[in-house]
N, C-alpha and C positions, 0 to 999 in steps of 0.2 A: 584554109586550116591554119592555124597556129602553128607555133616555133615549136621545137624539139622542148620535152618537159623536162629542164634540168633544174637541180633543187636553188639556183641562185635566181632564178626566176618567179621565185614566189617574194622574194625580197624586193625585186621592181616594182612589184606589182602593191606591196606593202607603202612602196616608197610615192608612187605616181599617188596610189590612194592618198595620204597626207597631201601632197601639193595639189588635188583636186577639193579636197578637203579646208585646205587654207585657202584656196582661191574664194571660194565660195562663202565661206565664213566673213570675208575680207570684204567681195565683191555684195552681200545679200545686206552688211548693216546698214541696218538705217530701212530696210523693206521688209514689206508683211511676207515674206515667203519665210516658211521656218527653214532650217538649217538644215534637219534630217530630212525632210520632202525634197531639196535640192542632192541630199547623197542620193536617195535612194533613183530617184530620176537619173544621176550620171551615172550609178553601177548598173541601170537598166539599159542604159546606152553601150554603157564597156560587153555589156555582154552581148547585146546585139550583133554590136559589129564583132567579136571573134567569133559567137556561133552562126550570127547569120549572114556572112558575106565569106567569100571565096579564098581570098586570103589572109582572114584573120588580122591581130593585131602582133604578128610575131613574136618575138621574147616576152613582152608584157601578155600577147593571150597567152602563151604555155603557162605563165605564172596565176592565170586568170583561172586556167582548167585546174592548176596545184589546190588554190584557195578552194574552188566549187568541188571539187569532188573532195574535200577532208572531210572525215569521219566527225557528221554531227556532233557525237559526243565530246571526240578532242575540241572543236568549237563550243559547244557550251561551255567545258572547262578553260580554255582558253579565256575567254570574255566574260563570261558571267560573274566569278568573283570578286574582279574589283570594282564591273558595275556596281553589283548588289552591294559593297559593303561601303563605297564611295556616296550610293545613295541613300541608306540606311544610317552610315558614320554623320552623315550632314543633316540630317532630321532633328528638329529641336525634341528635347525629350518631352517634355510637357505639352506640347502640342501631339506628338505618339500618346500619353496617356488621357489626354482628352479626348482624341479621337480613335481610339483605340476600338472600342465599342463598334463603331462606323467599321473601320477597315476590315476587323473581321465578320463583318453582315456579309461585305459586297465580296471580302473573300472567301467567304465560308458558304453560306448558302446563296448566295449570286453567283458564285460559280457552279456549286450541282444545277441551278435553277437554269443558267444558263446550256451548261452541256447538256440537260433533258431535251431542252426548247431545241435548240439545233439541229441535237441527235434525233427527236422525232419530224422535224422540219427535210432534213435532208433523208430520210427513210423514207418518207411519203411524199416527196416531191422530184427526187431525184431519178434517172430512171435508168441507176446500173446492180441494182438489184444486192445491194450491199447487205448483209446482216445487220440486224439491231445494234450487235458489240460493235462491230468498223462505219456504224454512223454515229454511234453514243464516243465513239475514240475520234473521230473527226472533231465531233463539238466540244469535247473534253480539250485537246490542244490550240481550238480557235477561240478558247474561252480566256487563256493568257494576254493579259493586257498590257503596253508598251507605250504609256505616253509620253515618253521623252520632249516629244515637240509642245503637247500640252502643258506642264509644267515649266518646262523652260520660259516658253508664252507667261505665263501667269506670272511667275516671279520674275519677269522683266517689266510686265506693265505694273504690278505692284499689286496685284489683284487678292483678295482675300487669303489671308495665312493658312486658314484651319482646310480651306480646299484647296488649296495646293497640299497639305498633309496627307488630307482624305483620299487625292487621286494616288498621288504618289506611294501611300502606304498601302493602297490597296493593290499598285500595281506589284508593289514587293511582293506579299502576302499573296495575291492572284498567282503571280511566276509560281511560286511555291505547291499551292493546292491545285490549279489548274496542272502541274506536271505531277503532282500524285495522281488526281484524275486522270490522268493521260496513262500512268503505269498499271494503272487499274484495269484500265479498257484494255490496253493492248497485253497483256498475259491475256485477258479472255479471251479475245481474239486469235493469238496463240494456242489456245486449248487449254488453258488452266480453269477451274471453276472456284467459284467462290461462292458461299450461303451470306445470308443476314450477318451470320455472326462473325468468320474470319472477315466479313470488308470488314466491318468495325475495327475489329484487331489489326488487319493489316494498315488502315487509314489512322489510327492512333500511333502503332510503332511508327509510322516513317514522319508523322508530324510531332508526335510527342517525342518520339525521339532524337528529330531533328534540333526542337528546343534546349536540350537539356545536352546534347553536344555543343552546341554554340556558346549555350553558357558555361561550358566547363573549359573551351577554349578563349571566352573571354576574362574569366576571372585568373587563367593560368598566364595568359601574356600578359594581362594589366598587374600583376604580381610581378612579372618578371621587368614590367614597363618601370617599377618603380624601384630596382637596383639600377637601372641604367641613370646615368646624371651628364646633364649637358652635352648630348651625342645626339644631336639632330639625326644622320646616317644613320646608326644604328633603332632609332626608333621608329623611324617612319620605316626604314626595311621592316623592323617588327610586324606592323601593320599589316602590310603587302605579305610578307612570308604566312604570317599564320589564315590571312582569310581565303587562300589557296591549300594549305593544309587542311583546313576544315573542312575545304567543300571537297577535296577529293577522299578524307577519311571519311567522311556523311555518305557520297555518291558508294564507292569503291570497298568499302571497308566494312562498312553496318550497315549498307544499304537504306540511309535515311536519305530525308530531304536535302540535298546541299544547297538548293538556293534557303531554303527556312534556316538553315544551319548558318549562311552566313550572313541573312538578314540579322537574327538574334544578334550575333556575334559584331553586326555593326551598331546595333542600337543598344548591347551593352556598352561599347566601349564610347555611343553616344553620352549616356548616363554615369557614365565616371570616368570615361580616361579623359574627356576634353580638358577639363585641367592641368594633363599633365605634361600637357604641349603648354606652356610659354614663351612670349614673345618670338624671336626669329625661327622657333619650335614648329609654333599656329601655324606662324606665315608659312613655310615653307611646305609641313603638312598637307595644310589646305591647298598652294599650288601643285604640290606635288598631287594628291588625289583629282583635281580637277582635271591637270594635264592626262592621265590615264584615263581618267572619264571620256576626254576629249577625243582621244587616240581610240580607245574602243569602240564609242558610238561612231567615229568616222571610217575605221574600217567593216563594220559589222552591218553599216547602214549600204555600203559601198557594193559589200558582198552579198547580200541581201536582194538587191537589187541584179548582181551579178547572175545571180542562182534562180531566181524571176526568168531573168530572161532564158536561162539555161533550160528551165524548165517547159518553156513555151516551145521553141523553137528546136530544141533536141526532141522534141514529141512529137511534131506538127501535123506527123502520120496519124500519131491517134485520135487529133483533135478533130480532126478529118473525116475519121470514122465515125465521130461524135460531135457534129457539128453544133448542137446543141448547145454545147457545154462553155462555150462565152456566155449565153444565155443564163444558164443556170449560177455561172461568175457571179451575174450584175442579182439574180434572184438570190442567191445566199449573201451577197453584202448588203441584203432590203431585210434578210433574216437574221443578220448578225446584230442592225439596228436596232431589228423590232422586238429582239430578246434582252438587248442594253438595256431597253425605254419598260419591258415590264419587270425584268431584276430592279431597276431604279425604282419603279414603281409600287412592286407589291414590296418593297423594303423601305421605302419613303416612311411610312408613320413611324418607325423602328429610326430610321437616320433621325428624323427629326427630334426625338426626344434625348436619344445620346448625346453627349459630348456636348457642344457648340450649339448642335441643332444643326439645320440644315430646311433654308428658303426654296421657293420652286425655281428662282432665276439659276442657284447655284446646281441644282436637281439639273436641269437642261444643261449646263456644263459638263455633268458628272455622264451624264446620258452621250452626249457630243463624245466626251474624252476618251470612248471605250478603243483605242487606235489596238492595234496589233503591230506585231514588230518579231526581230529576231528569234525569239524564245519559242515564238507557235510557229516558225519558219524551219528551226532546225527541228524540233519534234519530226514535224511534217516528210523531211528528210531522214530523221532515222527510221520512218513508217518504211518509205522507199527503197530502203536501204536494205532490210529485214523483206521487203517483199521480192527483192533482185536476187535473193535467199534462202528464204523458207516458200518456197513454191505449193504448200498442202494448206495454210492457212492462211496467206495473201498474195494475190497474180500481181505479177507486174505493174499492168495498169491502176494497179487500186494505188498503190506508191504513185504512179507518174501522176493521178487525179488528186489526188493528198496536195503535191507540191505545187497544181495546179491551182487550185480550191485555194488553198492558204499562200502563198504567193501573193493569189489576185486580189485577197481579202487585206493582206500588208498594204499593199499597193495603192488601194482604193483607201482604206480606210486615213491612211498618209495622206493622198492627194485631197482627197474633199473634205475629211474632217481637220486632219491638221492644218490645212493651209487656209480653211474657213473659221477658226474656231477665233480669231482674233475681230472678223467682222461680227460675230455671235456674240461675243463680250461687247462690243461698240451697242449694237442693237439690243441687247440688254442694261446697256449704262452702267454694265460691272467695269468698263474701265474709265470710268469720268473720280477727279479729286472730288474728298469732300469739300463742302464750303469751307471750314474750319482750316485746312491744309490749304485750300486756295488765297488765303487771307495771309497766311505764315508764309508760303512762298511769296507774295507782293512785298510783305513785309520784309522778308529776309531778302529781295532784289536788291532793296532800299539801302537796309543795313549792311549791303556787299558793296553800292558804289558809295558809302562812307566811307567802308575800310580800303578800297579802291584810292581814293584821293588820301587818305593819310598814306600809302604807302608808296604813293608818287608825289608827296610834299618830301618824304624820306629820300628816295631815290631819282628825284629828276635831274638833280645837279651832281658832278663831280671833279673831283680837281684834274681828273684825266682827258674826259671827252665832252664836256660842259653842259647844256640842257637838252633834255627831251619833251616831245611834244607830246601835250595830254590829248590835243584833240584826235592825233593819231592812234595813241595808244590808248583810246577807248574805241575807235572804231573796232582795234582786235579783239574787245571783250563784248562778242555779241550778246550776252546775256544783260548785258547793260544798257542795251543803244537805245531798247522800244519804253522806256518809261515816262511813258506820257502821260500819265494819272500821278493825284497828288499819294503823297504818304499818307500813310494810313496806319494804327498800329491793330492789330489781326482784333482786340477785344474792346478797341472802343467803337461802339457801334448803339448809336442812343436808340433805337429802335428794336433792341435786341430781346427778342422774344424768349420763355424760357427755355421752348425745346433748344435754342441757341448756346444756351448759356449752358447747359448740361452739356451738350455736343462741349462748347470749348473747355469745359470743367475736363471730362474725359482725356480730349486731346494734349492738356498740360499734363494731365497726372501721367498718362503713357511717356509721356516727352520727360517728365521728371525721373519714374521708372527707368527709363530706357537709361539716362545719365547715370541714375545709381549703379547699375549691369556693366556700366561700362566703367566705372570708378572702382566697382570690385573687380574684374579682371587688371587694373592700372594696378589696387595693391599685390594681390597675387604674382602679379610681374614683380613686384618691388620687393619681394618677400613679407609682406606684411599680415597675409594669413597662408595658412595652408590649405592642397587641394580640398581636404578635408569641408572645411570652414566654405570653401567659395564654393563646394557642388552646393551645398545649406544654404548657403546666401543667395547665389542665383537661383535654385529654387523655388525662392521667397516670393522674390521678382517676379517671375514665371505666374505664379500662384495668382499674386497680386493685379498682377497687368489683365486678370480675368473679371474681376468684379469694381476695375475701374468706375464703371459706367453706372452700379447701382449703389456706391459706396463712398464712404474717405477712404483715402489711401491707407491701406491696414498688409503691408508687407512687412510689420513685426509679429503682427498673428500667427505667422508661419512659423518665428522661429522662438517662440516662447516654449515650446516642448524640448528645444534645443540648449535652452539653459537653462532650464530647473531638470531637478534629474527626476531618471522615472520612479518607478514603485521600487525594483528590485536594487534600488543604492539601501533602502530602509533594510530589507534586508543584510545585507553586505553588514552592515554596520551592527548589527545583531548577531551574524554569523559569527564563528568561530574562528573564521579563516586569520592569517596572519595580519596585526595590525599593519604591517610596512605593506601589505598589497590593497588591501582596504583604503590606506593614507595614496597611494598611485594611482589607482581606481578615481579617488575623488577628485586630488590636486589636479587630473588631466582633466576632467569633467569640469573641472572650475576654469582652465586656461581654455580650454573648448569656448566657453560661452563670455572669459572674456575679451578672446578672437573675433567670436560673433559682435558680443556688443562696441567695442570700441570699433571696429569695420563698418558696421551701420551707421554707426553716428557719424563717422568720417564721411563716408558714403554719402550720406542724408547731406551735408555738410556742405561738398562739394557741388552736388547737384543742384543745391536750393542756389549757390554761389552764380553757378553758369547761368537757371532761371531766369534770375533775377539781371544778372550781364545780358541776356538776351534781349526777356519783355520786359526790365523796366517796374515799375510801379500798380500794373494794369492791376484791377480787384479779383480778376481770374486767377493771376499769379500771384497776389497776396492768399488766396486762399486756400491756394494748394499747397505755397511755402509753410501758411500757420499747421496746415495738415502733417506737416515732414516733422516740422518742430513740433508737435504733440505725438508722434509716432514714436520720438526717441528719447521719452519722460523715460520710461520704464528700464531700459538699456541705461542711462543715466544712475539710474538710481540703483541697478545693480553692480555699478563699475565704481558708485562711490560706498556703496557697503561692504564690496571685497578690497579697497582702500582701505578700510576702518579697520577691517577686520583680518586680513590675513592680505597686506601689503606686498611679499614676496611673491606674489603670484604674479603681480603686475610688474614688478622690479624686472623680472625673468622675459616675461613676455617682450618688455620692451628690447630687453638687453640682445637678442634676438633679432628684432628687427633693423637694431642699430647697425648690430655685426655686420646683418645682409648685405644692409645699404652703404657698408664702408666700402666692404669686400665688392661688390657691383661696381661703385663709383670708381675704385681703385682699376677696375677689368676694363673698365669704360675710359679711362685716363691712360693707362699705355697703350691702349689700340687707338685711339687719339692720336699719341706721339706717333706712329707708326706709321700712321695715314698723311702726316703734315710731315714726314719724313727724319725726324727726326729719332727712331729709332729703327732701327733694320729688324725686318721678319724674325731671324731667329732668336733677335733679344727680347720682341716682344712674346713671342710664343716663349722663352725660357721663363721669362714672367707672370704672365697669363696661366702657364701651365699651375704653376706655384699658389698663385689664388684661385684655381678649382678645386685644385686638391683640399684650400682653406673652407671653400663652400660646401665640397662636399663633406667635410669633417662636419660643418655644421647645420647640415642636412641632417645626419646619420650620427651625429653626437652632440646635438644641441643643447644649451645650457638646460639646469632642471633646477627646481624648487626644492631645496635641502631644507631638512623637518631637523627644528632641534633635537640634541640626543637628551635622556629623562637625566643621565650625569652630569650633561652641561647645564641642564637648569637647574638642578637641584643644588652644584658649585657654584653658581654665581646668584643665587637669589641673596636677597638681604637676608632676611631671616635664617634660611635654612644652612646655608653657607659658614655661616658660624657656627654651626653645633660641633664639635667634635667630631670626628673622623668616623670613628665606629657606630656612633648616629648615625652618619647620611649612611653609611653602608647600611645600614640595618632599615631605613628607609628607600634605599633605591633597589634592596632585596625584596622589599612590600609594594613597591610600588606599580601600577598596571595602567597604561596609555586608554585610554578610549576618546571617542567623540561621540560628542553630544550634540544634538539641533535644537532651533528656535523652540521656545516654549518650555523645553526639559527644566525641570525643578532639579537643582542641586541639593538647598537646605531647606526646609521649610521654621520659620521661629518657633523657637519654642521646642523643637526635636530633639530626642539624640543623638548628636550628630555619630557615624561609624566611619570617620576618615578626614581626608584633609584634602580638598580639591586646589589643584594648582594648573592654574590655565596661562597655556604655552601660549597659542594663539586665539586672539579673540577676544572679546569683553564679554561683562554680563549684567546684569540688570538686579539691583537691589528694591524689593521691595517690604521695607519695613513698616509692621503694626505700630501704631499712632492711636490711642483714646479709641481701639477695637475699627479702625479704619484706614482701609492699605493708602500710602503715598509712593508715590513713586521720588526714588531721591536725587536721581541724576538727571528727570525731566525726559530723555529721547530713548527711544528702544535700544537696546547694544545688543552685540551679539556674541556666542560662543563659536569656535568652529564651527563648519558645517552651518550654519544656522540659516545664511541667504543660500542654504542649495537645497534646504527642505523648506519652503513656504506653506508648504498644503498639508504636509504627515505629521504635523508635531503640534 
C-alpha cells in the first residue's frame, strides 16, 4: 500500500513526472517512439507498482492516489485551457480558413456519425445489457480525438501543412462537440428527456454559445492587449489569465462549451493579436506557451496512464466476473477503427472538394490519426464518478467498465497507431523530399562549405594562440564531410522537362513569399508599419502562397482593396457630416495604403535581393524576380501620385518611422553599454526607462498630417492676400471646404462661373477648346485631393 496521503505528496509526484518526462524526451530523440506513447507506458508502470504490489511506492504512490482520484472536472480545468488555446494560438489563420470546411465535417457530423456507429456497435455486441442512452454516452466520449503524437510526427518530418491543420483542428473542434455529445447522453441517461426540438436548442446554445463568448473574450483582452506597451510579463500573463477565465465562465457560469470557448478565443487572438508580440515579445510568448504545452501533456499523459492502470487492477474482481471483457477491449478498438475508416469515408467527397482538397494517401493518415487521449479518459471518469453516486441511473460497474472501455482504447490506440503512423508515412512516401528541395539542399551543402572556408580564412589565425587546423575543424562539421558529388546549382539541369520547371517555378515563388513574410515581420519590429498594416500584409502572403503553382506571383491582388477606398468614402464625402472628420476619415485611409505600398515594395525589394544572393543568375530566378518587379508597378505608382499630390502624408509617415528607429537604436545603445560594462544596471534602467516613455508617447501620440486652415490660405496667397482686410473677411465668411475626386469638373468653358475654386492640395487638369477640339495643356493627368483614392467612382 502506499504512504499516508498528505497534500505535499502530490507535489512529488508532479515533480518525479517532469524528470521522467525529461528523461524520455532527452533519451527518445533521434527514435521513431513518439514522446506521449513513452509517458503513457511509464504512468502505466507508476501505477502498477503502487496499486499492484504490496508496498506501493510510498510518498510518491500517496501523491499518485492524490493525482488519480481528483475530480475529473478539476482535471479538465486544470489542463485543458492552456492546451486548447496553446494549440489553437499556434494555428496559422489561413490555413484555419481554408480548411475550415474540412474540420467541421470531421467535427460535426463525424462525430454524430461516429457516436451512432459505436453506440449501436457496443449495444449489440456487448453483453452487459446497457441501455441505448449508456452505449450512445460510451460512443459519444470515445468519439474525442487526441492526436498529440500524430501531429507532433507530421510537423517534425515536415509532412503536408494543410493536414497537419486538418487533424489538428479537428481534434480542437472534435474535444468541443464530442463533450456536448457526451452532456447530451449523459442527462438522458440521468432521466432527463429531450425531443427533436430542445436537442436542437440545447446543441445550438452550448456551441453557438460557446462562440460568441470566446469571441467577446477575445476582442476584450486584445483591446486591453493594446494599452499595455513593452511589458512582456504582463502580456503573456494576459494570455494565460483570460483563457482560464473563459473556459471556467463557458463551463460554470452559462453552461457552454469551454473547450469551443477557448478554442475561438485562441484562433481569434491567432487572427489579430500575433502582431502584437514583437521581437523579445514573440520569442518569449511562443516559449512560454510551449513550455506549458510541454508541462501539461507530460503530466496528463503520465496520469493517464496512472489511472489505466488504477482502473485495471482496483477492479480485477470485476473483470473476473467478466472475463470476457479484454476480449471485448481488443473488439471495440477493431470498432473504434472501423467507424474512423467509414466517418473518413462517407465524408471523403465532402473533404475532397473543400479547402486544399484532400488525396487518398492523406485520407489514410486522417483514418490512422483518429488516437484518443485525456479528454475521453476524464469523461470516462466523471461517468464513474456519478455512478459511485447516483445508484438509480448507473451501478457501479457501468463506471468501473467506462474507465475500462476507454482507458484500453487510449492505450491501444497510443501504442499501435501512434507509435506506427511514422512507418505509415515512410510506406506511403509522404515523408520523402521533393526533387526540387533535394537539389536546394545539395546545393545550399555546397554554398555552406563556401561560407565555411571564408569564415575560417577570417578566423584561423590570431595574434594570441596562432593557427588552427581546417582539416580538424571540418571533421566537427559533419554536414560537410560526405560531398562527394560535384556542384550543381538546383535549376540548371539541361534535361529538364516542363513538369520540372513548373515544380521549380512554384518552389522559388514559395521561397520568395516566405522572404517577403519575413521582411514584413523585420519592418514591424522596426516600427515601420503597424499591427494594423502587417495582419493586411501577411494576409496577402498567405493568400498568395496558395495559387503559387497555377500563377505569377499576384500577392498585390490582395491588397488592392486595401488602398483604394471602398463605396461608403463616396458617401462620406457627400454626407453632411463635418468636413474635419471626413478630412481624418480620408488622410488615415491614405497613410493606410501608403504603409501598405511602400512595405511591399520594400518587402519585394529585399526578398528579390536574398534570391538573387542565394541562386545567382538561374532563368527560374530571373523569372520570378521579373514577377516581383511587375507586382510592384501599381504600388509604385500610387506612392508617386500621393507625392505629387498631397506630399504631407509621406512627410508624416516617414517622420515616424525615423523617430522609431532613433528611439530603438538609442534603447539598443545603452543596454549595450551595460552589457560591455560600462554602465551600471540602475543608470541604464534610468535611461531606458526615459525612452519608453518617449516610444510610448509615440505610439499613443504619433505625429499627424495638419490640413491647412482656409485663413492661412487665403493670407498668404498672391492674389487674395492683397485685397483689403474687410475683403478676405467677407471671403473667408463665404468661403466652404470640400473635396473633390478624379474626373470632377470644376468649370466647364464658356459657363458661368458661381465662385472661385482655390485648391489647397493637389493639382488639376486644364482642358481648353481649340478650333472646337479639346487639348490637353499640361500633357500628364494631375490631380485634385482625393483624386488617387477614388479611381473607380468618379
Amino acid at each position: 500500500m502506499g504512504g499516508e496521503a498528505e497534500p505535499d505528496n502530490a507535489v512529488l509526484f508532479v515533480g518525479v513526472s517532469l524528470v521522467l518526462g525529461i528523461a524520455s524526451r532527452h533519451l527518445l530523440r533521434g527514435t521513431r517512439v513518439p514522446y506521449t506513447v513513452a509517458l503513457l507506458v511509464l504512468g502505466v508502470a507508476l501505477g502498477s507498482l503502487e496499486y499492484g504490489t504490496q508496498h506501493g511506492l510510498g510518498k510518491l504512490g500517496a501523491g499518485i492516489r492524490i493525482w488519480a482520484n481528483i475530480n475529473p472536472d478539476l482535471l479538465l480545468a486544470v489542463f485543458l485551457p492552456a492546451l486548447l488555446f496553446e494549440s489553437s494560438f499556434s494555428m496559422e489563420v489561413h490555413q484555419i480558413k481554408r480548411c475550415m470546411a474540412q474540420m467541421v465535417l470531421l467535427a460535426g457530423p463525424g462525430v454524430l456519425i461516429s457516436t451512432v456507429l459505436l453506440g449501436v456497435a457496443v449495444k449489440l455486441t456487448f453483453p452487459y445489457n446497457w441501455s441505448w442512452k449508456t452505449s450512445l454516452l460510451l460512443g459519444g466520449l470515445l468519439s474525442a480525438t487526441d492526436p498529440v503524437a500524430v501531429v507532433a510526427l507530421l510537423k517534425e518530418l515536415g509532412a503536408s501543412k494543410k493536414l497537419s491543420t486538418i487533424i489538428e483542428g479537428e481534434s480542437l473542434m472534435n474535444d468541443g462537440t464530442a463533450i456536448v455529445a457526451y452532456q447530451l447522453f449523459y442527462r438522458m441517461v440521468l432521466g432527463r428527456t429531450f425531443d427533436a426540438g430542445s436537442i436542437i436548442k440545447f446543441l445550438s446554445e452550448v456551441s453557438l454559445g460557446a462562440v460568441a463568448l470566446g469571441l467577446a473574450f477575445g476582442i476584450m483582452s486584445i483591446l486591453w492587449l493594446g494599452f499595455i506597451f513593452n511589458d512582456t510579463i504582463i502580456e503573456i500573463a494576459l494570455t494565460l489569465a483570460v483563457s482560464y477565465i473563459a473556459f471556467f465562465t463557458a463551463q460554470d457560469s452559462l453552461e457552454v462549451s469551454g473547450v469551443l470557448t477557448v478554442m475561438t478565443l485562441g484562433m481569434f487572438y491567432a487572427a489579430f493579436a500575433k502582431t502584437a508580440f514583437k521581437g523579445e515579445s514573440q520569442q518569449s510568448l511562443h516559449h512560454f506557451w510551449e513550455m506549458v504545452a510541454y508541462i501539461a501533456n507530460t503530466l496528463i499523459f503520465i496520469l493517464s496512464g496512472v489511472v489505466i492502470a488504477d482502473g485495471v487492477l482496483q477492479n480485477n474482481g470485476h473483470f473476473e466476473r467478466h472475463g470476457s471483457s479484454w476480449g471485448f477491449l481488443l473488439l471495440l478498438y477493431v470498432f473504434v477503427q472501423i467507424s474512423r475508416v467509414i466517418v473518413v469515408g462517407v465524408l471523403y467527397p465532402m473533404l475532397r472538394h473543400f479547402g486544399y482538397g484532400l488525396d487518398l494517401k492523406e485520407a489514410m493518415i486522417l483514418v490512422w490519426s483518429g488516437l484518443r487521449g485525456a479528454v475521453a479518459l476524464s469523461l470516462s471518469l466523471s461517468v464513474k464518478r456519478t455512478s459511485d453516486s447516483v445508484q438509480p441511473y448507473l451501478k457501479p460497474e457501468v463506471g468501473t467498465m467506462f474507465v475500462f472501455f476507454t482507458g484500453g482504447i487510449v492505450f491501444l490506440t497510443l501504442i499501435f497507431n501512434g507509435s506506427t503512423t511514422q512507418f505509415l508515412l515512410h510506406i506511403l512516401g509522404m515523408d520523402k523530399l521533393l526533387p526540387t528541395k533535394l537539389r536546394i539542399l545539395k546545393y545550399t551543402r555546397y554554398e555552406m562549405l563556401k561560407k565555411a572556408l571564408e569564415a575560417f580564412g577570417e578566423l584561423r589565425d590570431d595574434e594570441e594562440l596562432g593557427p588552427a587546423d581546417w582539416v580538424t575543424v571540418k571533421k566537427y562539421i559533419t554536414c560537410l564531410n560526405d560531398l562527394d558529388y560535384e556542384p550543381e546549382h538546383p535549376h540548371d539541369v539541361g534535361d529538364e522537362d516542363d513538369c520540372m520547371h513548373i515544380m521549380n517555378l512554384t518552389d522559388i515563388r514559395v521561397r520568395l513569399l516566405n522572404g517577403v513574410q519575413a521582411a514584413y515581420w523585420g519592418m514591424l519590429e522596426e516600427g515601420r508599419i503597424t499591427q494594423v498594416t502587417a495582419n493586411i500584409l501577411m494576409r496577402s502572403v498567405d493568400e498568395a502562397m496558395d495559387l503559387v503553382s497555377g500563377q505569377t506571383l499576384c500577392d498585390w491582388k490582395g491588397l488592392k482593396s486595401n488602398v483604394q477606398f471602398p463605396n461608403y468614402y463616396r458617401f462620406l464625402q457627400r454626407s453632411r457630416l463635418p468636413r474635419k472628420l471626413v478630412t481624418y476619415f480620408t488622410v488615415e485611409r491614405l497613410e493606410s495604403g501608403c504603409y501598405i505600398c511602400a512595405a511591399f515594395l520594400r518587402a519585394h525589394r529585399i526578398a528579390r535581393r536574398q534570391l538573387h544572393d542565394f541562386l545567382g543568375d538561374s532563368e527560374v530566378a530571373r523569372t520570378v524576380i521579373d514577377e516581383s518587379n511587375a507586382e510592384g508597378e501599381e504600388a509604385r505608382k500610387f506612392l508617386e501620385d500621393v507625392r505629387v499630390t498631397f506630399p504631407q502624408v509621406l512627410r508624416v509617415l516617414k517622420t515616424r518611422q525615423v523617430t522609431y528607429s532613433v528611439l530603438t537604436h538609442l534603447s539598443e545603445y545603452i543596454q549595450n553599454l551595460q552589457k560591455t560594462g560600462l554602465l551600471e544596471e540602475k543608470e541604464m534602467v534610468h535611461l531606458d526607462d526615459a525612452l519608453q516613455t518617449d516610444l510610448k508617447k509615440l505610439q499613443r501620440n504619433p505625429p499627424i498630417v495638419k490640413m491647412p486652415r482656409v485663413s492661412d490660405l487665403l493670407n498668404t496667397h498672391p492674389l487674395v492676400g492683397a485685397l483689403p482686410a474687410a475683403v478676405r473677411d467677407t471671403l473667408l465668411s463665404n468661403t466652404k471646404e470640400t473635396l473633390r475626386g478624379q474626373g470632377t469638373t470644376l468649370y466647364r468653358e464658356g459657363s458661368r462661373p458661381t465662385g472661385i475654386w482655390l485648391v489647397s492640395i493637389g493639382v488639376v487638369k486644364v482642358c481648353p477648346r481649340l478650333n472646337n477640339t479639346r487639348q490637353n495643356s499640361v500633357g500628364e493627368e494631375l490631380f485634385v485631393l482625393m483624386s488617387i483614392l477614388f479611381p473607380h467612382f468618379f
